[in-house]
C-alpha positions as CSV (number, residue, x, y, z in Angstrom):
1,X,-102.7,145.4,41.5
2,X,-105.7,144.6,39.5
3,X,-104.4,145.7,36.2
4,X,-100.8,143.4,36.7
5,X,-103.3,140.8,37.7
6,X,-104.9,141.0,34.2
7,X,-102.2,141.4,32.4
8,X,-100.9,138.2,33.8
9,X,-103.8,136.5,33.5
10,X,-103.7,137.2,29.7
11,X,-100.1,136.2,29.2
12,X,-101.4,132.9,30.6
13,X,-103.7,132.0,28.3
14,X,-102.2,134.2,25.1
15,X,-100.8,132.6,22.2
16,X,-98.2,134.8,21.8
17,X,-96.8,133.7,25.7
18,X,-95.0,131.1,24.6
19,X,-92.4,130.5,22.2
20,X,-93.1,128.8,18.8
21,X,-91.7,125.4,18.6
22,X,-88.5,125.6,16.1
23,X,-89.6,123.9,12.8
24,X,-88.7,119.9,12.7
25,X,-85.1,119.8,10.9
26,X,-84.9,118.0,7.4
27,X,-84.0,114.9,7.3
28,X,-80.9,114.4,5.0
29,X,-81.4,112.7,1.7
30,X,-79.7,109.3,1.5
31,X,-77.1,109.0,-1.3
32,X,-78.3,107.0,-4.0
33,X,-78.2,103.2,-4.0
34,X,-79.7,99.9,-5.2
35,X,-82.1,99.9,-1.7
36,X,-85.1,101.5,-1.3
37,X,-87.1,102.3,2.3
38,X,-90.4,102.5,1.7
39,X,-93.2,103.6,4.2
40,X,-96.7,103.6,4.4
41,X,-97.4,100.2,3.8
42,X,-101.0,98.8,4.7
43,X,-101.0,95.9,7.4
44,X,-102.2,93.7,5.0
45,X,-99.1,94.2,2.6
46,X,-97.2,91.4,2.2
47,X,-93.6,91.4,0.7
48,X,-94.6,89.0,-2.6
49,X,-96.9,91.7,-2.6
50,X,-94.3,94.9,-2.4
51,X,-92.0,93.1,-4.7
52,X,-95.2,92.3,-7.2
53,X,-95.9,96.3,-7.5
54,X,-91.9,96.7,-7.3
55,X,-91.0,94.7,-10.0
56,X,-92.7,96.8,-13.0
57,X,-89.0,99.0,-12.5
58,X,-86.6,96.5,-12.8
59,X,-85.1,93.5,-11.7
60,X,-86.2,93.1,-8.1
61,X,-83.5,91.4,-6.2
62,X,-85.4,91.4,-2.8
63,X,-88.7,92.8,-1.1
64,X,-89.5,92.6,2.5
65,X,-91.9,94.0,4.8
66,X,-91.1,94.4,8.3
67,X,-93.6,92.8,10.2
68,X,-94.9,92.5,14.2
69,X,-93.5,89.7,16.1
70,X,-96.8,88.6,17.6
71,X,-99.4,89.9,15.2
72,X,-97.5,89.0,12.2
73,X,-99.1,92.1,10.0
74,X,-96.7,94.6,8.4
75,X,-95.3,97.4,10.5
76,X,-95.9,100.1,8.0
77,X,-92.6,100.0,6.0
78,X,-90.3,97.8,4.2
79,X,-87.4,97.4,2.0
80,X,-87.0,96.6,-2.1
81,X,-83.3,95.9,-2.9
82,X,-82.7,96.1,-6.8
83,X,-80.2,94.8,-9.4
84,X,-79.3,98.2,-10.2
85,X,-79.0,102.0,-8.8
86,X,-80.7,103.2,-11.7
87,X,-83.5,100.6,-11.5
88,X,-84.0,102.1,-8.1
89,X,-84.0,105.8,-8.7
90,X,-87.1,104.6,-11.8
91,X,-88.9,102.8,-8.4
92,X,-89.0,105.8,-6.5
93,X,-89.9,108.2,-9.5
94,X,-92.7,106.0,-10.5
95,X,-94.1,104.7,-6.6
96,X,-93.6,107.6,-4.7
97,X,-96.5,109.1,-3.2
98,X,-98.9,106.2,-5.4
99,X,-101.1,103.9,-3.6
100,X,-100.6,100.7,-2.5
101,X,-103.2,98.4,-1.0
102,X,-105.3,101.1,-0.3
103,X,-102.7,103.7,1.5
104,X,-100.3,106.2,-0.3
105,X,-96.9,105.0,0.0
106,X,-93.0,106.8,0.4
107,X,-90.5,105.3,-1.6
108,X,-87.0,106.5,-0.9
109,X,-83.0,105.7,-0.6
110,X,-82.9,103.4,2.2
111,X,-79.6,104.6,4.8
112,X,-77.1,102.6,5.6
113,X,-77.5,101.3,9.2
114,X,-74.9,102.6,11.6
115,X,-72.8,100.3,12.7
116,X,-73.3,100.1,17.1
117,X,-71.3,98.6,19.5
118,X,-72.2,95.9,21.5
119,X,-72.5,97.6,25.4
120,X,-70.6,97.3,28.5
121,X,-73.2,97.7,30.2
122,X,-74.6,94.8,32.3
123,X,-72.2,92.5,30.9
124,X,-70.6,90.3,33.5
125,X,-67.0,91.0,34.8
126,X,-65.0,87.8,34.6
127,X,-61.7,88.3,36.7
């Protein structure tokens, strides 16, 4: 009784109890286009000032940082939309994983959003 005791009493608190968590799946890559996601922005980052460090790649057509409703600071990312794909694919070769502000920045293909449906749900029946 003792010894099942134990060994329960081990599987408890062993590492080897539980099951590995399966590794995070891979985001897929976004096909290639004229937009760019970027993340990693400082909360000081302004978008005259994403478009400003954007613009050394090409013809920046527009740069905007999303930012809080109430605090009005950037929430960490933002979008640069250039002229060209090509202009685009330079952007990301040459700010990708360089710092901006301060913090080390992503620049990638932004995705294209899904398009949703407005719901039923809540909506008011008129007979």
């Amino acid at each position: 009784m003792a010894a099942a005791a134990r060994a329960g009493f081990r599987r408890l608190f062993s590492v080897s109890a539980f099951a590995a968590p399966p590794p995070p799946a891979a985001r897929p890559a976004a096909d290639p286009c004229n937009n760019l996601f970027v993340s990693g922005l400082n909360k000081r980052t302004t978008s005259e000032g994403l478009k400003e460090a954007f613009s050394k790649f090409g013809q920046v057509i527009e740069a905007r940082v999303i930012t809080d409703r109430i605090s009005g600071y950037s929430r960490g990312f933002g979008f640069v939309k250039y002229a060209t794909v090509q202009e685009a694919g330079e952007a990301i070769e040459g700010m990708d994983g360089k710092f901006l502000d301060g913090w080390v920045i992503f620049a990638e293909y932004a995705k294209q959003r899904e398009a949703t449906q407005p719901s039923q749900q809540g909506a008011p029946a008129y007979d």
